[in-house]
C-alpha positions as CSV (number, residue, x, y, z in Angstrom):
1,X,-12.2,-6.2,-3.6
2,X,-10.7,-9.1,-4.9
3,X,-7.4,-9.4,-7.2
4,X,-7.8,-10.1,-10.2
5,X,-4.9,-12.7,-11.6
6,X,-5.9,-13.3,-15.2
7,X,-2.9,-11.1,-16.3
8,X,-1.1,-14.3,-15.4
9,X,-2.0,-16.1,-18.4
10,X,1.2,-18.0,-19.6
11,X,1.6,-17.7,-23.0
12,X,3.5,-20.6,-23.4
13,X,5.3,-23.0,-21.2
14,X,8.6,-20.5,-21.5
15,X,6.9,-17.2,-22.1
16,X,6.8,-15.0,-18.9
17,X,3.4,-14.2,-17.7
18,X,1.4,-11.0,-19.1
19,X,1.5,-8.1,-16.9
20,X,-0.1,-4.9,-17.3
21,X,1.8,-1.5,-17.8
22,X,2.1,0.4,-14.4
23,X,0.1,3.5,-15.7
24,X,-3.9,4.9,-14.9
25,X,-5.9,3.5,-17.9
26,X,-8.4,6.2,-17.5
27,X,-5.5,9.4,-18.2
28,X,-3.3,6.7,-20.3
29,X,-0.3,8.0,-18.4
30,X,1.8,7.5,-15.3
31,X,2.5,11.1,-14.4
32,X,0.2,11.4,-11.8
33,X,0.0,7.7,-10.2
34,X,1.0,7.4,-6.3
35,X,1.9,3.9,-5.4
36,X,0.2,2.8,-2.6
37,X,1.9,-0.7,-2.3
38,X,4.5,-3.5,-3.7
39,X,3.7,-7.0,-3.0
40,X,5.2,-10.5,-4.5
41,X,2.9,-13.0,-5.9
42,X,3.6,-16.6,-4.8
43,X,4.7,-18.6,-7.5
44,X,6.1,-16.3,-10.0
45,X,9.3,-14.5,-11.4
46,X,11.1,-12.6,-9.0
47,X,10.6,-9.5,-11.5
48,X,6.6,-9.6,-11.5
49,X,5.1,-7.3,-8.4
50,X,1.5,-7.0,-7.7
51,X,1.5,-3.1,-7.2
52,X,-1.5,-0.8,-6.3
53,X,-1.6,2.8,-7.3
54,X,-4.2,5.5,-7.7
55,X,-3.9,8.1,-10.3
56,X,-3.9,11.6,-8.1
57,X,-5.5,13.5,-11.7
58,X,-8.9,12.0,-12.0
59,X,-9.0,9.3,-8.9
60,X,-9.2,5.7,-10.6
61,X,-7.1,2.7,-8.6
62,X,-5.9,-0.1,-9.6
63,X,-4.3,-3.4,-8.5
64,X,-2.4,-6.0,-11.0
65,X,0.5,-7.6,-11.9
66,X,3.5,-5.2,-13.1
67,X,7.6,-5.5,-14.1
68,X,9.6,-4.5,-11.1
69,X,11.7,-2.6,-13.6
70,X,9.0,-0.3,-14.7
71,X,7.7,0.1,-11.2
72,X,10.8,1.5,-10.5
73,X,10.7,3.8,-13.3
74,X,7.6,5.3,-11.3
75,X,9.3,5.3,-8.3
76,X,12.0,6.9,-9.3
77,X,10.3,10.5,-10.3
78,X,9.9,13.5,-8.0
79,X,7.0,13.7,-6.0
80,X,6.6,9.7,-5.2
81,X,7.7,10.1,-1.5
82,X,5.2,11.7,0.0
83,X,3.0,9.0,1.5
84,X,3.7,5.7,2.8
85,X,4.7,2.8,0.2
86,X,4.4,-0.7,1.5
87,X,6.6,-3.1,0.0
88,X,6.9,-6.2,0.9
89,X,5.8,-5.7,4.3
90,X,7.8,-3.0,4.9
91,X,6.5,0.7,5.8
92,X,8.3,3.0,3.8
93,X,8.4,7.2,3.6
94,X,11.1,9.1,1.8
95,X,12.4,6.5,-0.3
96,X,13.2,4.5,3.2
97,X,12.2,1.9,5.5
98,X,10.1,3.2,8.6
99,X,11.3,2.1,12.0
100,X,9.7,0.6,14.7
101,X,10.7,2.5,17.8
102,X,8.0,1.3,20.4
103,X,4.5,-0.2,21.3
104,X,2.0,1.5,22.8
105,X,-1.6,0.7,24.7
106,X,-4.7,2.6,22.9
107,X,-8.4,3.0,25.0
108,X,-11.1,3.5,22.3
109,X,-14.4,4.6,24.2
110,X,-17.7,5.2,22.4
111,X,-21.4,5.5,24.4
112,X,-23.4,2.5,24.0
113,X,-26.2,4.5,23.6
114,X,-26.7,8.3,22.4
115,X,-28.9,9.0,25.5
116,X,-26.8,11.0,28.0
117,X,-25.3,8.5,30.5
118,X,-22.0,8.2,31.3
119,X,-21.6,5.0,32.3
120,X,-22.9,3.4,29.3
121,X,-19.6,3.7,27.5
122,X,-17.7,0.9,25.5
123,X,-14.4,0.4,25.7
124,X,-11.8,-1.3,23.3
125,X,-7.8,-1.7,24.3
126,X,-6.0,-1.6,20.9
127,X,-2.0,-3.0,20.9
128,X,-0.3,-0.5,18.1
129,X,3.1,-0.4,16.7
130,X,5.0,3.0,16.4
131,X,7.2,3.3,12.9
132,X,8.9,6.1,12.4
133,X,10.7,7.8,9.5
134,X,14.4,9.5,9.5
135,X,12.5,12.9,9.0
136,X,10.5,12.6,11.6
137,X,6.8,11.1,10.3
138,X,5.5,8.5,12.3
139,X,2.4,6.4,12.3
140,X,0.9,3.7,14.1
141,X,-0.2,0.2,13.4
142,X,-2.6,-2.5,14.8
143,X,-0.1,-5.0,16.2
């Protein structure tokens, strides 16, 4: 999937770039979005955020350019901090920044083939990332 900048249009050389509103445009409303994550486009106002959300009512997402202040208007209902927000390349749950408290080593191992031999198997080493929350959710990353 590719983003989609044409809301950048200038309308002028002073005018501030078009954004969209921060609401699903299937429901018309933002009652039911959860914001999956907050990113900065280079070259723009500090006040313009790409932000990705899908709408929890009838499952449409979307990704575009949106006013930080009305993102926050979103983010500051009941109900928004129950999954992971990443913003600005920071993990967050309940409203806080996740911390990273160690690495660790992960052996992935799958059969080469589906005939029964056990010494066919693959095996991938993966290098992950532990963040954890203050209330205790954790979740690991790639490094």
């Amino acid at each position: 999937m590719s983003l989609d900048l044409s809301a950048f249009r200038p309308d002028g050389a002073d005018q501030p770039p078009r954004v969209l509103p921060v609401m699903c445009t299937t429901c018309n409303t933002d009652r039911h979005l959860t914001i999956t994550s907050v990113t900065h486009p280079p070259d723009q106002p500090a006040d313009v955020v790409i932000v990705s959300h899908t709408c929890s009512r009838c499952g449409h997402f979307s990704e575009h350019p949106a006013w930080v202040a009305e993102l926050a208007l979103v983010l500051a209902r009941l109900g928004q901090t129950d999954d992971v927000l990443i913003l600005g390349g920071h993990y967050m749950h309940c409203g806080q920044p996740m911390e990273r408290t160690h690495s660790e080593l992960r052996r992935l191992a799958a059969p080469l083939s589906t005939e029964d031999t056990a010494e066919d198997d693959l095996e991938v080493y993966l290098a992950t990332r532990v963040l954890r929350c203050a209330c205790g959710f954790q979740m690991e990353l790639p490094e």
